[in-house]
C-alpha positions as CSV (number, residue, x, y, z in Angstrom):
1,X,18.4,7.6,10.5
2,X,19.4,4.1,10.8
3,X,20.7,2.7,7.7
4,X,17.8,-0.3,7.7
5,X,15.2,1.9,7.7
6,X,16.7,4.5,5.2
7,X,17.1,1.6,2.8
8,X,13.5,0.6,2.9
9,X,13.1,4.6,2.5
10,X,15.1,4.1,-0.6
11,X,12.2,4.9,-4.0
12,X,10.9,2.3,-5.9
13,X,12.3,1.9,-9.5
14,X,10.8,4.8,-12.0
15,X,10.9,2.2,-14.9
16,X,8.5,-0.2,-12.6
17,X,6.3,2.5,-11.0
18,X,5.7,3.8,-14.8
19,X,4.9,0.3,-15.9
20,X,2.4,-0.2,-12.8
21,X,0.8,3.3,-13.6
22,X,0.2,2.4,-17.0
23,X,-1.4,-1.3,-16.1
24,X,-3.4,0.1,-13.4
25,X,-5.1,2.8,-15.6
26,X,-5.8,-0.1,-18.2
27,X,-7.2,-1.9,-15.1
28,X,-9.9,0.7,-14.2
29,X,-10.3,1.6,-18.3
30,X,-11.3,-2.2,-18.5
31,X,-13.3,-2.2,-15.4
32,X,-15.2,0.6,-16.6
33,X,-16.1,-0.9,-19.6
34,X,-16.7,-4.1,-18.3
35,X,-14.3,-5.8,-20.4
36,X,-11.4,-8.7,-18.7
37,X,-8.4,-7.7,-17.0
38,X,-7.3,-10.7,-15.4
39,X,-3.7,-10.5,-17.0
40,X,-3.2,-6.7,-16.4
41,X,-4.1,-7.6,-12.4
42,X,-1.8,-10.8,-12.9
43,X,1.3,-8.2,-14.3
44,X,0.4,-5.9,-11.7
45,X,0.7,-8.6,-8.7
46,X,4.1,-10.2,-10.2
47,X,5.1,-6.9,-10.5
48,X,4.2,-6.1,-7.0
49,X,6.8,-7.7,-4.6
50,X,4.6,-9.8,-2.9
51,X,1.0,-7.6,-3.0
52,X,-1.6,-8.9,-4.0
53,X,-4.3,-6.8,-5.9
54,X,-7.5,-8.1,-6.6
55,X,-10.3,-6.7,-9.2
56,X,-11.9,-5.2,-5.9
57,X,-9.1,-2.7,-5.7
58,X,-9.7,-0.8,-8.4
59,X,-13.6,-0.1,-8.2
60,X,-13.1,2.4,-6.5
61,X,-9.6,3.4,-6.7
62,X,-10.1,7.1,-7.5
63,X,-12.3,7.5,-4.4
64,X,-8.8,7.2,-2.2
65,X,-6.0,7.3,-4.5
66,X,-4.6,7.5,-8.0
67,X,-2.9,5.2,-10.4
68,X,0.6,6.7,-9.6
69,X,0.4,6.4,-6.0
70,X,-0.9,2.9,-6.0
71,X,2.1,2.5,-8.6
72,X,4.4,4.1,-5.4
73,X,2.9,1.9,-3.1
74,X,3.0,-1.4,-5.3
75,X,6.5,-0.7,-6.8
76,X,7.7,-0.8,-3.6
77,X,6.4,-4.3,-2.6
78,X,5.2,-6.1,0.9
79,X,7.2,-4.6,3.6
80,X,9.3,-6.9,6.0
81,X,8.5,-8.3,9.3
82,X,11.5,-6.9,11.2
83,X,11.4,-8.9,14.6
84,X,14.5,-7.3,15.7
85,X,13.9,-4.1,15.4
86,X,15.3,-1.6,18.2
87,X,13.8,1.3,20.2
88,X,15.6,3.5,17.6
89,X,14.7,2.3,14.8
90,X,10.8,2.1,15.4
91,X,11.0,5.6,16.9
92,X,12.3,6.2,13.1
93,X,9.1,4.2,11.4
94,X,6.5,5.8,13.7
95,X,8.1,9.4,13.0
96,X,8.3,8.5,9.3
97,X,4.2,7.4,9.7
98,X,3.7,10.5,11.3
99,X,4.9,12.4,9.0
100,X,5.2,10.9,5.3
101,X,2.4,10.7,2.9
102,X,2.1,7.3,0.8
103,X,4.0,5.5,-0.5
104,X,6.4,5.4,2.7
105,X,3.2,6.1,5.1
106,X,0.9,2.5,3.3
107,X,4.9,1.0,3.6
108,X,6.4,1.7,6.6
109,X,2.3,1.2,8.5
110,X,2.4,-2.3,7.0
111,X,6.1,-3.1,8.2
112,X,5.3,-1.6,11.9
113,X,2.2,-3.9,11.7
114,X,4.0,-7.3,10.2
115,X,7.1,-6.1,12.7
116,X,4.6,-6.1,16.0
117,X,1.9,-8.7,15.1
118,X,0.1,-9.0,18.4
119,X,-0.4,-5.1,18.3
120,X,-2.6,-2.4,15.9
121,X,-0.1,-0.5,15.9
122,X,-1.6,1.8,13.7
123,X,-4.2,2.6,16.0
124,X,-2.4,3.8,18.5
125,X,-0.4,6.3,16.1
126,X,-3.7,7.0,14.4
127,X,-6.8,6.9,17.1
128,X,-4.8,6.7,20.3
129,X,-6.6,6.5,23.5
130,X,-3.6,7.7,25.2
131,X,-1.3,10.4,23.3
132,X,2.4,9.7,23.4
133,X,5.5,10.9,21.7
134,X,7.4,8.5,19.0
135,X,10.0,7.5,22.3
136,X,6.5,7.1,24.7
137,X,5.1,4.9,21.9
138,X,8.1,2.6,21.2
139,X,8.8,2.1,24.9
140,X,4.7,1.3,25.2
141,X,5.2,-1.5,21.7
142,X,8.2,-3.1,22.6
143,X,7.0,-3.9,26.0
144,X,3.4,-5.0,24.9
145,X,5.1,-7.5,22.1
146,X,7.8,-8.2,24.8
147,X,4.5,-10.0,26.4
């Protein structure tokens, strides 16, 4: 693996992903009881590397997710736009999509999607009209954002 992409593989900090677990349960806890958590979601977004969370996120957090992972997922922040990225390295991100569960799958989705703005990525990996390997699909983005 290319060393760019394994250091955005790299685990958010455990002191930071406890910390966001912890103010995201409070979130709900107050939600629930219909009480004000305007400076937990504040925390949580300065805390967040760029994400921003609004009360709407956690209504119905526990439908999709839990506390820790949106921890993951926020602890790691707002992925890059990578405008150089090379047919190698978004092989890498499309097999990590493929194959990783979030955080790195809600991480490396937005980066392919900040990285290839005039494409939905995503929904080529994900509800494809045409199926294509990770090489097939690369070759196919870089010469549709090449346009």
């Amino acid at each position: 693996m290319s060393e760019r992409i394994q250091d955005l593989r790299q685990p958010p900090a455990p002191e930071i992903v406890e910390r966001l677990t912890l103010l995201i349960d409070g979130v709900v806890s107050d939600l629930d009881e219909n009480r004000d958590c305007s400076a937990e979601i504040e925390e949580i977004n300065k805390l967040s590397g760029g994400n921003v969370y609004t009360r709407e996120h956690f209504f119905e957090l526990y439908s999709h997710t839990d506390a820790r992972t949106l921890a993951q997922i926020a602890a790691k922040g707002l992925p890059p736009a990578i405008g150089d990225l090379t047919r190698n390295e978004l092989i890498e991100v499309i097999s990590v999509i493929e194959t990783s569960n979030d955080p790195d799958l809600t991480f490396f989705l937005g980066l392919m999607d900040r990285s290839m703005r005039t494409i939905w990525s995503s929904d080529l990996i994900f509800w494809p009209t045409v199926t294509r390997s990770a090489p097939e699909l690369a070759d196919y983005l870089l010469s549709e954002s090449a346009r």
